[in-house]
C-alpha positions in Angstrom: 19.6 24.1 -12.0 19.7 20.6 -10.5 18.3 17.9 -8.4 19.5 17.3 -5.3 22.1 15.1 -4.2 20.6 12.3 -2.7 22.0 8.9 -1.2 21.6 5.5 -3.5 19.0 5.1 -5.7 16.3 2.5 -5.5 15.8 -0.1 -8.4 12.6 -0.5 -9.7 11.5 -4.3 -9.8 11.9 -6.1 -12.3 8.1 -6.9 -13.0 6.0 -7.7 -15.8 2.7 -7.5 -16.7 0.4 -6.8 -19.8 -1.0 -3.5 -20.3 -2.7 -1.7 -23.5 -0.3 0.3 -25.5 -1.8 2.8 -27.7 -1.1 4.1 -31.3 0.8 7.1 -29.9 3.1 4.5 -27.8 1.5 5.2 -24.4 0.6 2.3 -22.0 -2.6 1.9 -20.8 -3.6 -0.4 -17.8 -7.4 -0.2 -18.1 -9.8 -0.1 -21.1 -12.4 1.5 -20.7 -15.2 3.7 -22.9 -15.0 7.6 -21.6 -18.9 8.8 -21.8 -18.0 12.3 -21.6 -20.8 15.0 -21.3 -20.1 18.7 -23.5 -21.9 20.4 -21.3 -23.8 20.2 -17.1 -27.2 20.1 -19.0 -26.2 16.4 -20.5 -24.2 15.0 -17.6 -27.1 12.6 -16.3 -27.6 11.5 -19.4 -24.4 11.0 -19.8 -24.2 8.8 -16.6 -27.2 6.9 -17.5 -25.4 5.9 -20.9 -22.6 4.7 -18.6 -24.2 2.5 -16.4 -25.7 0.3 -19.3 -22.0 -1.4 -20.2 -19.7 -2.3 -17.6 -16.8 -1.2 -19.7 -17.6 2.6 -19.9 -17.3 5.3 -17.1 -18.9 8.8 -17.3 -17.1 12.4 -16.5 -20.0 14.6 -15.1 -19.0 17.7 -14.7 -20.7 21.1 -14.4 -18.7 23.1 -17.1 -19.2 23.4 -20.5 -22.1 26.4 -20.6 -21.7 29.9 -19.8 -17.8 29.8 -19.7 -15.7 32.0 -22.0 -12.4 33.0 -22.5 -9.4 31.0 -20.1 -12.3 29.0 -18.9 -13.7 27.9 -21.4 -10.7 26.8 -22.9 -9.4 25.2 -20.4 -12.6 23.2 -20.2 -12.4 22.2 -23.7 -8.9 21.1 -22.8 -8.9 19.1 -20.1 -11.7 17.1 -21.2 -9.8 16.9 -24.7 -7.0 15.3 -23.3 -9.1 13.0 -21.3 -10.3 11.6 -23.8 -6.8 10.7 -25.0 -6.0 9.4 -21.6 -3.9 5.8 -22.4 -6.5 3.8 -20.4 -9.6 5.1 -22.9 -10.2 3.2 -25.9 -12.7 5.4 -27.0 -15.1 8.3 -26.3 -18.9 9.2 -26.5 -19.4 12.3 -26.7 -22.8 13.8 -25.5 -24.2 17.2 -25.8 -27.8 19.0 -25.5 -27.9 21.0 -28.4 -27.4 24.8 -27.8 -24.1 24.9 -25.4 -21.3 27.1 -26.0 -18.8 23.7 -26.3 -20.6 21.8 -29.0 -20.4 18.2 -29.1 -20.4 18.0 -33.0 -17.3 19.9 -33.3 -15.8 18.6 -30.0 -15.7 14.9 -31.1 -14.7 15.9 -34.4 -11.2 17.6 -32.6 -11.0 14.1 -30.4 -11.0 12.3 -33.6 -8.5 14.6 -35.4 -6.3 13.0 -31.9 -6.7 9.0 -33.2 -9.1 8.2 -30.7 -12.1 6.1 -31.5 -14.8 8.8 -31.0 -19.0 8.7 -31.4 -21.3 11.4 -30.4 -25.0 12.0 -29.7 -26.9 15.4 -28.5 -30.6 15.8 -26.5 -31.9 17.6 -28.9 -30.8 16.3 -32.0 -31.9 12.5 -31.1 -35.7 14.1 -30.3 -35.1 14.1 -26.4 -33.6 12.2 -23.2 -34.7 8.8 -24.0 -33.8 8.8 -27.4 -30.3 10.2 -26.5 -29.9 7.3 -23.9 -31.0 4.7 -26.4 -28.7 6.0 -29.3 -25.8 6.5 -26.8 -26.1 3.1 -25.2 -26.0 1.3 -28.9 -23.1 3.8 -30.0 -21.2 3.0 -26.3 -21.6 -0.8 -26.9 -20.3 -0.5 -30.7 -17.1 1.2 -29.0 -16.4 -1.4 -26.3 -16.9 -3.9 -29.1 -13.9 -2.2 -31.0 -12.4 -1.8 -27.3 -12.8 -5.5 -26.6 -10.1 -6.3 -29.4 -7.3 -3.9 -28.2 -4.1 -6.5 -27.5 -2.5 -6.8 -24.2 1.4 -6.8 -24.0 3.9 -7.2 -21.9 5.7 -4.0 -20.6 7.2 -2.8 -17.2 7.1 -0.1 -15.1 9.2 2.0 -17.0 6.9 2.7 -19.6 4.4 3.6 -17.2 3.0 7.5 -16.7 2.8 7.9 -13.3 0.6 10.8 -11.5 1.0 12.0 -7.6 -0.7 14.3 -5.7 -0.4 14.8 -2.1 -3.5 16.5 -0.7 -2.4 17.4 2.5 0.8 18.8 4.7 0.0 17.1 7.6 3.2 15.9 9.5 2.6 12.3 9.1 2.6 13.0 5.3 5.0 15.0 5.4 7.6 12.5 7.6 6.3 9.3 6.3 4.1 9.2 3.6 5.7 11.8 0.9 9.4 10.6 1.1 8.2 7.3 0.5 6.3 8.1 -2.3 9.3 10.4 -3.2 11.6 7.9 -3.5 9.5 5.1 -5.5 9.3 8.3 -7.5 13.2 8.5 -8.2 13.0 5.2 -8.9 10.5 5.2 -11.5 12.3 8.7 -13.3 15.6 6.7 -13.0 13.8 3.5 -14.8 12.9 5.8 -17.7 9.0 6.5 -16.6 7.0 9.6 -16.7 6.1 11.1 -13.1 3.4 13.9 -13.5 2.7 15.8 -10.3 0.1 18.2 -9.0 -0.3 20.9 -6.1 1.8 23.5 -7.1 -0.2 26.2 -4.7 2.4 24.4 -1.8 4.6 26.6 -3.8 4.1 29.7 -2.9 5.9 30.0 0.0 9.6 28.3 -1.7 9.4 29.8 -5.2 13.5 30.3 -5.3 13.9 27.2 -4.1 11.1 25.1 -6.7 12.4 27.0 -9.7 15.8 25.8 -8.7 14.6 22.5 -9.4 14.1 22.9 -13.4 15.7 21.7 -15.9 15.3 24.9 -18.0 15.0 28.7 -17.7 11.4 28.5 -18.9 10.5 26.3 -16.6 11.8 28.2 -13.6 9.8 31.1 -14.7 6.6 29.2 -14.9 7.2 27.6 -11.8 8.0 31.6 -10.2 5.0 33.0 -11.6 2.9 29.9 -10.3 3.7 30.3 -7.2 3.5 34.0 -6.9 -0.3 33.8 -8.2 -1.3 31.1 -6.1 0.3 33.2 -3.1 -2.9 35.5 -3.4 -5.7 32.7 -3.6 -8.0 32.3 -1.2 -9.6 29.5 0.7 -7.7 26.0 0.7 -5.4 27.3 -1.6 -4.1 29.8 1.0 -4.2 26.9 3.5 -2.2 24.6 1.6 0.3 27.8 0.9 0.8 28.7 4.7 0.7 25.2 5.5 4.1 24.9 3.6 5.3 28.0 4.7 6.0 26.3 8.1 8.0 23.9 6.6 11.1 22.9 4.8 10.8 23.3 1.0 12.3 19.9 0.7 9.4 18.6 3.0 6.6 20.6 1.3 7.8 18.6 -2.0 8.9 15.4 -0.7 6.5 13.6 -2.9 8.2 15.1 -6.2 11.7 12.9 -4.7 15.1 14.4 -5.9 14.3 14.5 -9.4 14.6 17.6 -11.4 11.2 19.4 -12.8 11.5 19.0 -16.8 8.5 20.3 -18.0 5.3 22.4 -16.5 2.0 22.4 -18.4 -1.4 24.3 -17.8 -4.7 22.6 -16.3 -5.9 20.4 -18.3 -2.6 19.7 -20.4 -0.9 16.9 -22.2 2.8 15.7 -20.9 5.0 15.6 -23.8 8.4 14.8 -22.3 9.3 11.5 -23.1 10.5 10.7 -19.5 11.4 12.6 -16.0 9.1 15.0 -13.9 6.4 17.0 -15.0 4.7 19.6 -13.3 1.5 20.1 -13.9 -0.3 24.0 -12.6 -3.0 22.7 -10.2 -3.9 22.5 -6.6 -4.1 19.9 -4.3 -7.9 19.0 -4.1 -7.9 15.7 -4.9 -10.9 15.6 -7.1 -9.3 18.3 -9.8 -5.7 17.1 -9.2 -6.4 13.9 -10.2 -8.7 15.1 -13.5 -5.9 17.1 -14.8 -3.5 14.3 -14.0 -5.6 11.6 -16.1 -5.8 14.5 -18.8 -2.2 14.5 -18.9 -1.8 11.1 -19.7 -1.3 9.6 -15.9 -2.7 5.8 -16.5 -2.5 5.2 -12.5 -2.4 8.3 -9.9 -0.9 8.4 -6.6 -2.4 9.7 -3.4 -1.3 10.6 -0.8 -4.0 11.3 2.3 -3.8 12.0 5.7 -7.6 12.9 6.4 -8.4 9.5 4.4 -10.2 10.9 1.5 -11.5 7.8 -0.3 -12.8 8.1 -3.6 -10.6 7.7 -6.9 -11.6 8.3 -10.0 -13.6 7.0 -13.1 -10.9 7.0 -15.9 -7.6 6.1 -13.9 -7.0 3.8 -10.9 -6.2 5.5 -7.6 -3.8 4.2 -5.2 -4.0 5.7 -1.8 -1.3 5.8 0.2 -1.2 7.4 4.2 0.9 8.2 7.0 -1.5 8.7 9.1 -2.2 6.0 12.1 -5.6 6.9 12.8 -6.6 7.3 8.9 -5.1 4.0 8.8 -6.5 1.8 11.3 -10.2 3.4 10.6 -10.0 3.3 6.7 -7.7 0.5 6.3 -10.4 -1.1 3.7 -9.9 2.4 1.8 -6.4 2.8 2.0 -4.3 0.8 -0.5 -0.9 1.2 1.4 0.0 2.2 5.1 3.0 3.8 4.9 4.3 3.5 8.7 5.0 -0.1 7.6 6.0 -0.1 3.7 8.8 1.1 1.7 9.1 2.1 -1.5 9.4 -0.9 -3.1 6.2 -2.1 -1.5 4.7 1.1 -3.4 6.3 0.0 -6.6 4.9 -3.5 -6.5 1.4 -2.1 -5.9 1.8 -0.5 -9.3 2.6 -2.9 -10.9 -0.3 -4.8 -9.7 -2.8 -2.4 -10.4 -1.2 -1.7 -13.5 -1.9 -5.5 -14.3 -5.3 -5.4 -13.9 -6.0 -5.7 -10.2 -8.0 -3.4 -8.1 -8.0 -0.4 -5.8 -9.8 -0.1 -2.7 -11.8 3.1 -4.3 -12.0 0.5 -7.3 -13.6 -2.4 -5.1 -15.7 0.3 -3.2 -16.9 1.9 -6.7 -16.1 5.1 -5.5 -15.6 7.7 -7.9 -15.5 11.9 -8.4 -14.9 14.2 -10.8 -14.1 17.4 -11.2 -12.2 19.9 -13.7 -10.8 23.4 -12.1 -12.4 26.4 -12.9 -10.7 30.1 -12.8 -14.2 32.3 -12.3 -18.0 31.7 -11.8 -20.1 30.5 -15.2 -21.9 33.3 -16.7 
């Protein structure tokens, strides 16, 4: 099992910039207070404690009540691992009272994880304004502790890198993934950590993904992926025959040449040290990017052809398209036309975002959320 050969590499630049690094030696490039909500009953009031600082960003979701077995733990992970996300210096967790993921319990395990972790429930504070009240004074107290967090000078080498590529359109396909592809090689062959989503494209080229890993178990996770998601339905199935038309080295021309190292589950936490990881989720943007943030992307990649424009609250989005149309009607929401960029054009937009400045979904304050789930609540 190997990459493929491929023609010269590309260098990443030599760039530096200051960035958070974290006790667990992760690099963060924002710093920011994750409001998370335990459960759909407390996500407004999770969003109201979020608007009060201008440091802290809320994760509303619609999970957390209702949900047993695989998806209730896959709940309870994904948002775990948020919370650990290298661009979150700490967490407010709030709950109502009575759902099946408690909030007590839940910020206890984020704290068991080193991260700087308050919580708050609706019923316990005596209602919705008290909750708001006690979470907006426990919110500022973390962005106090946030506001101290040292900056240093790093590279993009020690970044964690997500990608997700929505779409096989042809312009993605024959502009916009190779280039992200090959800014991809570059940052494996720097050292960095590439995480990518949308393994459902898959389906069709299981033999030919699984050839990619590094190890045996890898391949068989990859094998049984793809054979599971050959049965979904809806976008899923799109996606799937959608790549079936195509070369397999097309439908994963956003991965590059690299080899596939490690796969996790939704909602999971990278672990190798450096190279690809593969992470089991679909293409939708809005769950792609969740469970890329979740594990441990500090800037996510996307590529867009129908010029979806939203990014998301914990980690900044940089939108990338082949698409002429998409990019001459959105060109305030797209971060980089690919038609006329190269990779190293990419590259330096990372390290400029990863330096503090904005993305267009930033500028716009355009955000979404959303984690994967595998059957209806109860």
């Amino acid at each position: 099992m190997s990459s493929p050969s491929g023609t010269s590499r590309r260098r990443v630049p030599e760039t530096s910039f200051d960035a958070y690094r974290r006790s667990d030696g992760r690099v963060g490039v924002r710093n920011c207070v994750l409001v998370v909500p335990s459960v759909i009953c407390s996500h407004l009031v999770a969003e109201r404690i979020a608007a009060e600082h201008d440091d802290a960003v809320a994760a509303p979701h619609d999970h957390g009540c209702g949900q047993v077995g695989d998806d209730h733990e896959r709940t309870e992970r994904t948002l775990l691992n948020l919370s650990r996300n290298p661009n979150v210096a700490g967490a407010l967790v709030v709950g109502l009272g009575c759902e099946h993921l408690q909030s007590g319990p839940f910020a206890d395990r984020i704290g068991e994880r080193g991260v700087a972790v308050r919580e708050t429930a609706i019923q316990d504070a005596g209602g919705t304004e008290p909750c708001v009240k006690e979470g907006v004074a426990a919110t500022a107290d973390l962005a106090d502790a946030a506001a101290d967090a040292d900056r240093a000078g790093t590279g993009l080498a020690d970044l964690t890198v997500g990608v997700v590529s929505s779409d096989l359109d042809g312009s993605t396909r024959a502009v916009a993934d190779p280039l992200v592809g090959e800014a991809v090689d570059a940052l494996v062959d720097a050292g960095a950590r590439v995480i990518v989503a949308g393994t459902e494209r898959l389906a069709p080229h299981t033999d030919a993904a699984a050839a990619r890993a590094t190890t045996v178990a890898v391949a068989d996770a990859i094998r049984e992926v793809g054979t599971r998601h050959a049965g979904r339905p809806g976008n899923v199935r799109r996606i799937a025959r959608h790549a079936a038309d195509a070369p397999f080295d097309e439908v994963v021309g956003v991965w590059g040449s690299a080899s596939v190292d490690e796969f996790i589950p939704y909602g999971g936490r990278a672990s190798a040290d450096a190279g690809v990881t593969l992470v089991d989720s679909s293409s939708r943007f809005e769950e792609a990017a969740t469970t890329l943030a979740a594990a441990g992307a500090s800037v996510v990649i996307h590529v867009t052809a129908d010029g979806v424009p939203t990014g998301h609250p914990v980690v900044p989005v940089l939108k990338v398209t082949g698409d002429g149309t998409t990019a001459d009607a959105l060109a305030d929401d797209m971060d980089l036309d690919a038609r006329g960029a190269d990779a190293d054009a990419l590259l330096s937009e990372i390290a400029r975002v990863a330096d503090g400045g904005r993305t267009a979904s930033e500028e716009h304050g355009l955000t979404s959320f959303a984690v994967s789930r595998i059957g209806p609540s109860l």
